[in-house]
Wavefront OBJ file of the C-alpha trace (Angstrom):
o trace
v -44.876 -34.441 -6.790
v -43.482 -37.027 -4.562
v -43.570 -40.583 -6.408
v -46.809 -42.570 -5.575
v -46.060 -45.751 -2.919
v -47.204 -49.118 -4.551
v -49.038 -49.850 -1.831
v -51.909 -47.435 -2.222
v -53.478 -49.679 -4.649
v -52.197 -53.429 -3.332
v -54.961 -54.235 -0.964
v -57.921 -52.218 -3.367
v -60.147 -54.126 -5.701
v -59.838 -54.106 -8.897
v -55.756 -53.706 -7.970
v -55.271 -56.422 -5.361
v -54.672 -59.250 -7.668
v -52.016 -57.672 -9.394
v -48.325 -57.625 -9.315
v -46.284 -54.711 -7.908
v -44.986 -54.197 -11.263
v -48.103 -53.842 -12.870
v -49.382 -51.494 -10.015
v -46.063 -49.324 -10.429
v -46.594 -49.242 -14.109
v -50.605 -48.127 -13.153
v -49.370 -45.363 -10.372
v -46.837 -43.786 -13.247
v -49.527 -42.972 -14.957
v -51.770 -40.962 -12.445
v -51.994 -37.823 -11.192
v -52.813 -36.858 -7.312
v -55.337 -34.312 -6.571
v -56.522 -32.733 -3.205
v -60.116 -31.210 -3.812
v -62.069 -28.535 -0.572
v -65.135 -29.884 0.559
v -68.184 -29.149 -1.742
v -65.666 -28.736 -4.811
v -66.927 -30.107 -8.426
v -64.518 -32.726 -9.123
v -66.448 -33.156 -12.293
v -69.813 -31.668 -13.843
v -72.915 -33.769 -15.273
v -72.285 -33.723 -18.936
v -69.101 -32.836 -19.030
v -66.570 -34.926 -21.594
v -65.461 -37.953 -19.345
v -61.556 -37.174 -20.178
v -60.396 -38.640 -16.819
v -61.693 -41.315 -14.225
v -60.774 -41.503 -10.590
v -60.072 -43.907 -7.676
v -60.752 -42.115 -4.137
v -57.993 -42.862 -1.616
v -59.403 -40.201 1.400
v -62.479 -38.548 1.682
v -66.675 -38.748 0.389
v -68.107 -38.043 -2.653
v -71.313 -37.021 -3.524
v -72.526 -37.815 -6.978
v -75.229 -35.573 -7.623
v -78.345 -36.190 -11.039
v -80.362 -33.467 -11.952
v -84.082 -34.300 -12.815
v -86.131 -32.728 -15.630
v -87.256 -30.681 -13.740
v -84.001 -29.022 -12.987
v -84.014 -30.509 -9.128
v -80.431 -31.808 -7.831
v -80.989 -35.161 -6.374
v -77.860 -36.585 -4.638
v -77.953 -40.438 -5.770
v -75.298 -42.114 -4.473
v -72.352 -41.173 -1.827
v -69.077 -43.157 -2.708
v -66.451 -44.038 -0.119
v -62.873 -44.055 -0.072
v -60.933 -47.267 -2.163
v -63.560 -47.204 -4.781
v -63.246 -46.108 -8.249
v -65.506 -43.183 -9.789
v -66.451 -41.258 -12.843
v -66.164 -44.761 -14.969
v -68.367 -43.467 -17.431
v -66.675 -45.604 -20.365
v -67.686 -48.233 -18.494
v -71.081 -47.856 -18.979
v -70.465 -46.571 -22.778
v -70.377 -43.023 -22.519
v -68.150 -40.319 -23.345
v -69.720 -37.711 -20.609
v -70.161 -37.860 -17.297
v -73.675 -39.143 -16.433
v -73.640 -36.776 -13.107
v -72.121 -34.636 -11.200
v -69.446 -35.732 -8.472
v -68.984 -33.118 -5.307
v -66.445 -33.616 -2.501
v -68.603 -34.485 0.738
v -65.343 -34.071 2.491
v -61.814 -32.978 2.081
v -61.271 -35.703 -1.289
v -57.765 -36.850 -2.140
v -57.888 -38.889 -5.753
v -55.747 -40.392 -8.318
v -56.848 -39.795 -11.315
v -55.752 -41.210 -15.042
v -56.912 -40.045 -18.236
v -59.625 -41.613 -19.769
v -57.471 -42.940 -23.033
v -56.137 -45.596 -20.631
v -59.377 -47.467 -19.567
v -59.225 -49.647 -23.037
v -55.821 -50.528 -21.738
v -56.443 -51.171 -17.854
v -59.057 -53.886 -19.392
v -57.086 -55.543 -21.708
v -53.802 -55.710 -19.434
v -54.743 -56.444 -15.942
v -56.894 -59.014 -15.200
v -59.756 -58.811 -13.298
v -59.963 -55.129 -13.771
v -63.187 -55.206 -16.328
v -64.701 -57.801 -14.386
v -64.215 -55.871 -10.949
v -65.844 -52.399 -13.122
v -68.791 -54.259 -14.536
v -69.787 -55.227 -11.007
v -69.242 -51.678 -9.159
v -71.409 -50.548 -12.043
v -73.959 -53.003 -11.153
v -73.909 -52.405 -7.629
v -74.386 -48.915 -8.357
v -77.563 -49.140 -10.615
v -78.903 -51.090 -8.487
v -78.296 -48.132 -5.404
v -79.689 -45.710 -8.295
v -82.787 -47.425 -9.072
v -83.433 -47.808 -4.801
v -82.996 -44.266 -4.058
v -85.375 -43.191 -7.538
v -88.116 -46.260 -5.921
v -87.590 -44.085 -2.511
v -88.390 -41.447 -3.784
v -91.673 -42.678 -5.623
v -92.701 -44.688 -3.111
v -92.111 -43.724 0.347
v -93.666 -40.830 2.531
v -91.256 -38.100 3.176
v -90.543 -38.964 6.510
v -89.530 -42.364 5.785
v -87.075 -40.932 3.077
v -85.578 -39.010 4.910
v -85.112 -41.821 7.918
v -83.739 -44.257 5.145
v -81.657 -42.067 4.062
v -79.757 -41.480 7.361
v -79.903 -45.133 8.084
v -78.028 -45.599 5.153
v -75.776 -42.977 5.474
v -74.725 -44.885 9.114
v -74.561 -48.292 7.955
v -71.855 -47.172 5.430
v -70.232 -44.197 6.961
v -70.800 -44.114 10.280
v -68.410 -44.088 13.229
v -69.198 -45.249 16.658
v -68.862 -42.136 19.509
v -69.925 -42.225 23.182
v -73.956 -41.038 21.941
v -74.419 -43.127 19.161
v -73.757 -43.672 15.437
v -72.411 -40.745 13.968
v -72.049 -40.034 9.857
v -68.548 -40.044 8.958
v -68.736 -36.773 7.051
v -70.392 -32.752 7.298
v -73.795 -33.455 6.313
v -75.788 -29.931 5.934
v -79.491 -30.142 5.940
v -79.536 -28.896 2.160
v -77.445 -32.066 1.547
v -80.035 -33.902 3.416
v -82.901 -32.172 1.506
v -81.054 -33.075 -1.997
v -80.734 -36.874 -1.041
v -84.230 -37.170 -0.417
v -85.930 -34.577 -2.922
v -87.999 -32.760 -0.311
v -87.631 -29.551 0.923
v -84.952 -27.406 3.114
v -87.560 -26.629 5.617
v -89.065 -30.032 5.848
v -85.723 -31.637 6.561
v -85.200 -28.394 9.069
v -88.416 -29.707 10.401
v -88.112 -33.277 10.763
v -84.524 -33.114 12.113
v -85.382 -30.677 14.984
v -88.201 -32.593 16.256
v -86.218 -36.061 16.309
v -83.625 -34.164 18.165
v -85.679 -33.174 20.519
v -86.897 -36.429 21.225
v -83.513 -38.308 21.332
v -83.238 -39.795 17.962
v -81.025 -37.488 16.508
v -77.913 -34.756 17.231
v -77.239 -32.340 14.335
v -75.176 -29.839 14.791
v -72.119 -28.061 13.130
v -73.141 -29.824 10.232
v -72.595 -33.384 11.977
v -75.524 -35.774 12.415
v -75.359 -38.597 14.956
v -78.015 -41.108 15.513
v -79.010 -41.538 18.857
v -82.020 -44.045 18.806
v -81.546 -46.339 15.712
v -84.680 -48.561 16.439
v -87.031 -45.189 16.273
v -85.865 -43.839 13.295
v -85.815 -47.615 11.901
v -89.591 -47.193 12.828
v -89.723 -43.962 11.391
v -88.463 -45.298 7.874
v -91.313 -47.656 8.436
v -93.862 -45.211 8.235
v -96.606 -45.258 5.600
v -97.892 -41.770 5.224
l 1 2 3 4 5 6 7 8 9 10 11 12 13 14 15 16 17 18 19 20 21 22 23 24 25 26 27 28 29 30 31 32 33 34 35 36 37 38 39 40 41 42 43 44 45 46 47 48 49 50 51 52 53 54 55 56 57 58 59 60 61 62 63 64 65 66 67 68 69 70 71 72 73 74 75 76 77 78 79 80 81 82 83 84 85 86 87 88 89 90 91 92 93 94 95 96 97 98 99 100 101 102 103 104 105 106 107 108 109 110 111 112 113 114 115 116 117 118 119 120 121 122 123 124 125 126 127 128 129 130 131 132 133 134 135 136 137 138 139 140 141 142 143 144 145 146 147 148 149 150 151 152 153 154 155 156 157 158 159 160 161 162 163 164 165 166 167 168 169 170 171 172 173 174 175 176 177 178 179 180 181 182 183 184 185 186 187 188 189 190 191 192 193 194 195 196 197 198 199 200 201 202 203 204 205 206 207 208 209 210 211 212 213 214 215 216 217 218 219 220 221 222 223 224 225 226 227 228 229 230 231
């Protein structure tokens, strides 16, 4: 495998502050990976032997209730760290992370976490608040889904999903990743054919595209209005 370029990591929280010395030493100890779209890079429960920093790509990180339902709770973007579960005190992973798109990761073993937050500085402080940020995003989507009318779930959801993915095109605001309805219907714990539903009638009215597994919004204010709705 070629040898990792320092610079990878130089301009990435929780890496930025540190020398290049320090991010050599941190490189020589990962391991690149390339994962397929909708590969497991790691299974809920599983022993949290490794963690990972995302350089390309989406990830999906995916709960499943009691009830045995697959809720997808969070999507994670490229730069950001992921499956920190020692950060959080466990020793498996609390979910289940799926490649949203074609994912390239580092990835270190676990073993060296103690030592990442004893060495560098600003490392455990820069971990403590991703993992705050990310409760936080944990405990919205679970208050979404307890609170709001389908509808208006599945509108915030997109809305979301464009405010911190999506890429400008000629029609409008499209998500930066494939996006199957399935996905859509896991996100927002409704049904396949409800999302089917709502999705075909929005595109036929202009607020929507979604096709080959792309999503675009067209008409942000409407579907802003739509996440407004009350049941």
């Amino acid at each position: 495998m070629p040898r990792l370029d320092e610079s990878l990591l130089t301009h990435l929280p929780p890496f930025d502050g540190l020398s290049r010395t320090d991010i050599r030493r941190i490189l020589d100890g990962a391991v690149s990976r390339r994962f397929e779209i909708g590969a497991d890079i790691f299974r809920e429960g599983e022993p949290a032997d490794r963690f990972f920093l995302l350089l390309d790509g989406y990830i999906r990180v995916v709960r499943t209730t009691e009830a045995g339902e697959q809720i997808t709770v969070l999507h994670i973007p490229a730069g950001q760290l992921f499956g920190i579960a020692r950060a959080i005190g466990r020793e498996t992973y609390p979910g289940r992370a799926v490649a949203a798109a074609e994912c390239i990761v580092l990835c270190w073993p676990t073993a060296l976490w103690d030592d990442f937050t004893r060495h560098y500085p600003g490392f455990g402080l820069s971990m403590a608040r991703t993992v705050g940020v990310r409760l936080g995003e944990i405990q919205s989507r679970m208050q979404e889904l307890a609170t709001l009318h389908v509808e208006a779930r599945i509108a915030t959801a997109l809305l979301r999903l464009i405010t911190q993915t999506g890429r400008q095109t000629a029609a409008g605001v499209e998500i930066d990743f494939p996006l199957t309805r399935q996905d859509l219907s896991e996100m927002t714990g409704t049904t396949l054919h409800t999302v089917s539903r709502l999705l075909s009638a929005w595109q036929r009215e202009g607020v929507v595209q979604s096709q080959h597994r792309r999503i675009t919004v067209l008409d942000r204010a409407r579907l802003e209005a739509c996440a407004q709705h009350k049941g």
